[in-house]
Each structure stands twice: as structure tokens, then as C-alpha cells.
C-alpha positions in Angstrom: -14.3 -25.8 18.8 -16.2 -26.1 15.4 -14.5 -28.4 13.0 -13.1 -26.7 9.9 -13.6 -29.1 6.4 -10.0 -29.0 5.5 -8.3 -27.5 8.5 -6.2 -30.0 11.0 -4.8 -28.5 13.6 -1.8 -30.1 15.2 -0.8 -30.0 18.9 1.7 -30.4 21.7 2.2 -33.0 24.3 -0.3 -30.9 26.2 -3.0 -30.2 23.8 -1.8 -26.4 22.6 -2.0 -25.9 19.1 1.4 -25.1 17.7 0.2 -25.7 13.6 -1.9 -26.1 10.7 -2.2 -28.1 8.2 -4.8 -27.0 5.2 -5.9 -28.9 2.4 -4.5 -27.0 -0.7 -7.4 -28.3 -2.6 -9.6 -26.1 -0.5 -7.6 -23.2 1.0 -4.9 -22.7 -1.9 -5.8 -19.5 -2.3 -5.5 -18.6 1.1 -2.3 -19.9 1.5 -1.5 -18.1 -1.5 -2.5 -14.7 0.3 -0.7 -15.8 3.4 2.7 -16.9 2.1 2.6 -13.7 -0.2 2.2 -11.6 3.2 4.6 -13.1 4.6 7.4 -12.6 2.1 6.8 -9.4 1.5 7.0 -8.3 5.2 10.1 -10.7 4.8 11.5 -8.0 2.3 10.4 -5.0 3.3 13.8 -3.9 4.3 15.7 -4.6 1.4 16.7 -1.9 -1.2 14.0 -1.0 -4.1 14.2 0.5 -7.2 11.8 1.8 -9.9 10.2 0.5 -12.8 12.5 2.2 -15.2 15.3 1.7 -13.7 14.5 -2.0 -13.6 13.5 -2.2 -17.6 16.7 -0.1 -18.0 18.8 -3.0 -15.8 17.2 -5.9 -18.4 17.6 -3.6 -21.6 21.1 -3.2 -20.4 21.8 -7.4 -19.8 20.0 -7.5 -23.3 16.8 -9.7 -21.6 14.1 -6.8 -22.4 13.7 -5.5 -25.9 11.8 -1.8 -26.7 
């Protein structure tokens, strides 16, 4: 396999990858990206509610002004 500048692979006793390791410096962003993915699929489940009702929540707890 083609060596990735910035990308490390870490493996088992047997040679199977089982991680990654990225250099931030290079692949921030696409950590970003991932780790965003993977808490919103995290929270898909939970409750929602909409904007206004939100803004209306803050106004209420006197942390959002008109």
C-alpha cells in the first residue's frame, strides 16, 4: 500500500489495521468532518426543537436579548 504523508496506520499482533493516527497539521479538517459525522449520527435520536422555540428558551433564562 501507497504511503499517505501524514497518515500512520497502527496494527495488531498480526498485521490488521485496527487505527489511525493523522497528523492534525495536515488532515484537521478532515477530522473535523469526521468527528462532526460522527456526533451527529450519535444524536440523531435525541429530542429536537425549533429555532424559535430555542430563542424563546434563552429569552426566557434572560441569555438572548430582542
Amino acid at each position: 500500500m501507497q504511503d499517505i504523508k501524514g497518515v500512520q496506520f497502527v496494527t495488531d499482533s498480526v498485521g490488521h489495521k485496527v487505527a489511525v493516527q493523522l497528523d492534525l497539521e495536515q488532515w484537521g479538517d478532515l477530522w473535523e468532518d469526521i468527528y462532526d459525522t460522527i456526533v451527529a449520527r450519535t444524536r440523531a435520536s435525541e429530542s429536537r426543537m425549533t429555532l424559535n422555540d430555542f430563542e424563546d428558551e434563552l429569552r426566557t433564562e434572560g441569555l438572548l436579548s430582542e
